[in-house]
C-alpha positions in Angstrom: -3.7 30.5 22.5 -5.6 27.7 20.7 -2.5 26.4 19.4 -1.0 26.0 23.2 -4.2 24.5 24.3 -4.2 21.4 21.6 -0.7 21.1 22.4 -1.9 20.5 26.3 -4.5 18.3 24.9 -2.1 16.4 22.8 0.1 15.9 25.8 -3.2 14.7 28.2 -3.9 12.1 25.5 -0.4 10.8 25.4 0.2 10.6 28.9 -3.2 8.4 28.9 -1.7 6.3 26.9 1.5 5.7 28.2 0.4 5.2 31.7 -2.3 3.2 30.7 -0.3 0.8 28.8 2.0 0.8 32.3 -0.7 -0.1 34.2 -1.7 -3.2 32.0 2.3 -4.5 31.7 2.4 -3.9 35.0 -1.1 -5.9 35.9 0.1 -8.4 34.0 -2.2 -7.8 31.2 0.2 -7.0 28.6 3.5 -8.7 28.1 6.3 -8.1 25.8 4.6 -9.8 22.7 1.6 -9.3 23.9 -1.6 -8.1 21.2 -3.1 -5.1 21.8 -6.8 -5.0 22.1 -8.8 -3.4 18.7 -8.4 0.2 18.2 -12.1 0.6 19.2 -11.6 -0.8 22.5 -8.7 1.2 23.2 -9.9 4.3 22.1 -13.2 3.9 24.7 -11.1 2.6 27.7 -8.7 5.4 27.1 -11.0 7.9 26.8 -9.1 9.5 23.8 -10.2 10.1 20.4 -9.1 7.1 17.8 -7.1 9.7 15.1 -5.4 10.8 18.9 -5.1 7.1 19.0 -3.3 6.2 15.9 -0.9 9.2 15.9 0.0 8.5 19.0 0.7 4.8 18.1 2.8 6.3 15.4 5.0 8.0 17.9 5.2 4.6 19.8 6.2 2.5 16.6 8.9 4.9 15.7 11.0 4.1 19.2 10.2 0.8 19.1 7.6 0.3 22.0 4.7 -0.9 19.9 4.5 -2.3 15.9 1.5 -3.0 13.5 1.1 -6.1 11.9 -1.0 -6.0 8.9 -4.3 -8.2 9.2 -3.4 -8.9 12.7 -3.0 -5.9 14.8 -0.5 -3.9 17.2 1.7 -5.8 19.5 3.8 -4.6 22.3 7.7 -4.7 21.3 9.0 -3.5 24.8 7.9 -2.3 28.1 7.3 1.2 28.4 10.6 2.7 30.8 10.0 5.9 32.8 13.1 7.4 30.6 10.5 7.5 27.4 9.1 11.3 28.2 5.7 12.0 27.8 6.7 15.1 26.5 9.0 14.1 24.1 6.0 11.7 23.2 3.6 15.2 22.8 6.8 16.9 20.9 7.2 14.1 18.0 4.0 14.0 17.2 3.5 17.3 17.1 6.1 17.5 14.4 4.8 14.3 13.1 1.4 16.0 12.7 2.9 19.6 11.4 4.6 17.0 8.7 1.5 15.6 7.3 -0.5 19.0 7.4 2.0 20.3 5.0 2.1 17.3 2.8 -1.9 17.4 2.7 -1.2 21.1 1.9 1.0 20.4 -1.1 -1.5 18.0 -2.5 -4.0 20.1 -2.5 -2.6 22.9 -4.0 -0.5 20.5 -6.7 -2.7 17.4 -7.4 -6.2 18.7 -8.6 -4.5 20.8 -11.0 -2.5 17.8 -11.9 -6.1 15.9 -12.2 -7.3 18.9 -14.9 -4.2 18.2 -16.8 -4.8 14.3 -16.7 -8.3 15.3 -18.1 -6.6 16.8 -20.9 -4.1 14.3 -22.2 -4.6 11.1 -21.0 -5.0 8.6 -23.3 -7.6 5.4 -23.4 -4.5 3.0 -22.4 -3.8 5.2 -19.3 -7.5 5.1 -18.1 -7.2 1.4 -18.3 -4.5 1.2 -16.2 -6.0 3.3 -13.5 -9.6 0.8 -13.3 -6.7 -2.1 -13.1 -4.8 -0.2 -10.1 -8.7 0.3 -8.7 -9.7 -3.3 -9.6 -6.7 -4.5 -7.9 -7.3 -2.2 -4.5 -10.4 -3.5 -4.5 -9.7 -7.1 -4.4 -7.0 -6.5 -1.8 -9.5 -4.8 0.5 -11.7 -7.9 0.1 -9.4 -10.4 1.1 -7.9 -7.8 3.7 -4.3 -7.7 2.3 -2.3 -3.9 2.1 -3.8 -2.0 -0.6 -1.6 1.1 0.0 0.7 0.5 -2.9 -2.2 0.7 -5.4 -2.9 4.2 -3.8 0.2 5.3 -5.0 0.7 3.7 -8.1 -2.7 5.3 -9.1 -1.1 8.8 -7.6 2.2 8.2 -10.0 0.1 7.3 -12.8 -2.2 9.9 -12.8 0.9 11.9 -12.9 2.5 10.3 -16.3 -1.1 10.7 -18.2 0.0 14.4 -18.1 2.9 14.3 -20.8 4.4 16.2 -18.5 7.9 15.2 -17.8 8.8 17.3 -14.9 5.6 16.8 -13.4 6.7 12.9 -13.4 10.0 13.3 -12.3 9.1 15.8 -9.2 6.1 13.5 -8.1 8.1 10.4 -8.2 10.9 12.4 -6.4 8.8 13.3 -3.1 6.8 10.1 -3.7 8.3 9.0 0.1 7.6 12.3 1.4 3.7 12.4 0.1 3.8 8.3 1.7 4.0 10.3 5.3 -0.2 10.3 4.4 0.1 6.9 3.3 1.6 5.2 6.7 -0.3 2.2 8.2 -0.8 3.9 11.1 -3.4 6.6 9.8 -5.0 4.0 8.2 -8.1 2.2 8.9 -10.5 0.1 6.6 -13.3 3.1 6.2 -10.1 4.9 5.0 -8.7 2.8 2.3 -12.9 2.2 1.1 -13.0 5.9 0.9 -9.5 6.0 -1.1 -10.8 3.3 -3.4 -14.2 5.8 -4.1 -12.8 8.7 -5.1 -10.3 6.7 -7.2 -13.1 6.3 -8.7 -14.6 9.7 -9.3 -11.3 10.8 -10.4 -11.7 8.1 -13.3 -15.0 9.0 -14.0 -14.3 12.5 -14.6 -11.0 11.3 -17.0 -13.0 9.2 -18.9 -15.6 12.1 -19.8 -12.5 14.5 -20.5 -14.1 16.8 -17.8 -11.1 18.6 -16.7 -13.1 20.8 -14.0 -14.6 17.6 -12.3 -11.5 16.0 -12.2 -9.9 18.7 -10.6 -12.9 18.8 -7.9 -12.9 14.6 -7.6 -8.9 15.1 -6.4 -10.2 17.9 -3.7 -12.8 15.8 -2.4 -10.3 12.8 -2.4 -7.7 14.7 -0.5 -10.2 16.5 1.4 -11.4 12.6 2.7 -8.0 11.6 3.8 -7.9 14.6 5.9 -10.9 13.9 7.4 -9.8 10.3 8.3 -6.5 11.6 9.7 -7.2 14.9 11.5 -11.3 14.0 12.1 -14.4 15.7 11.6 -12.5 19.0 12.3 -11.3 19.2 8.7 -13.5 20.3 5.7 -15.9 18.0 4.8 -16.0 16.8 1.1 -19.4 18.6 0.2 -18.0 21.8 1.9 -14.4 21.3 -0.6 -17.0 20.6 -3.6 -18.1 24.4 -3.2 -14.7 25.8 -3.1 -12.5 26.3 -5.8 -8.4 25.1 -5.9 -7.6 28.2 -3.6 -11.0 28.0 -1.5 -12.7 30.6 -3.0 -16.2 29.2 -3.1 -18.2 28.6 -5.8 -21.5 30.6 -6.5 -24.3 27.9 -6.6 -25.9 27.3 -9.8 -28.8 30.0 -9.2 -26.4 32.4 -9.2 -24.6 31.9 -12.0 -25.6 32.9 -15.9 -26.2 29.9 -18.1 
């Protein structure tokens, strides 16, 4: 029943949008070419969440009505023709959305035990590499460039500082399949800030050797790109930092023996 129910909501939001963006070609306010306004905007005059927003952007981009520019925005490609079904529309995203619930599902049960290994074995050269990958994420967020590729890198590296050949060659093998959480369309600049932090929690815990807190740094980074996908629905990070890998939660400290 709830299921059916965000399906219907998923199909009001996109047939906001698409009628919407009718009305404005059709008022003369968008052309072929034309910029969209900010996501912001959008999102208010739409009356539709922004993650809504972006997914359904997504859907847009991949038949060619719509495409992102990086540093510059979304432009209209085409007009929107009454053959392009709403439903259709609600359906691909839908799938689109099942997609990246699975791949956030696989990282979460794959990468924090991948972290706990890192913890393990990884050497001082490897830790280096993962502040330059940071340090270099960073500095393309300051000047506004893409700073996706160092989110992956860092992913792929973290996955070689575990000696652990398989686990190299199977990460590097679905790499474009974990990238469906990477796409420029779920991204926005409170996103790739939050990336860039937990980065850095994941390096702190390395450099320590603290296998547990490593393991909990790559739940509460995955845990913070769900958010920023799916919205304040999903499991908050201090809410992950009490569970364990398989969400068992953790007894608080004045439960425990020391």
């Amino acid at each position: 029943m709830t299921s059916s129910l965000a399906k219907e909501d998923k199909k009001y939001t996109y047939a906001v949008l698409i009628k919407r963006i009718g009305a404005m070609i059709r008022n003369g306010e968008l052309q072929p070419g034309s910029k969209l306004p900010p996501e912001r905007k959008l999102a208010e005059t739409f009356g539709v969440s922004r993650s809504s927003l972006r997914q359904a952007f997504q859907a847009l981009a991949e038949r060619g009505v719509i495409e992102s520019r990086q540093g510059d925005g979304t432009y209209l490609l085409t007009a929107i023709e009454t053959p392009l079904s709403t439903d259709a529309i609600a359906d691909a995203i839908n799938e689109q959305s099942g997609l990246l619930h699975e791949v956030l599902e696989f990282r979460r049960l794959v990468e924090p035990q991948l972290a706990v290994l890192a913890a393990q074995r990884i050497s001082a050269e490897g830790i280096d590499r993962l502040k330059i990958l940071v340090c270099d994420q960073q500095r393309a967020l300051t000047v506004g460039r893409e700073a996706d590729g160092f989110d992956a890198e860092f992913h792929l590296v973290l996955a070689e500082s575990t000696g652990n050949r398989v686990i190299v060659r199977v990460m590097a093998a679905i790499q474009s399949i974990v990238n469906e959480s990477r796409s420029v369309w779920l991204q926005t600049n409170e996103r790739r800030l939050a990336s860039m932090e937990g980065h850095l929690r994941i390096i702190d815990a390395l450099a320590t050797r603290n296998a547990s807190a490593a393991g909990l740094a790559m739940e509460r980074h995955i845990a913070e790109i769900e958010r920023h996908i799916f919205g304040e629905q999903q499991k908050t990070s201090q809410q992950v930092a009490q569970e364990g890998p398989g969400g068992t939660i953790r007894p608080s400290k004045s439960n425990t023996s020391e």
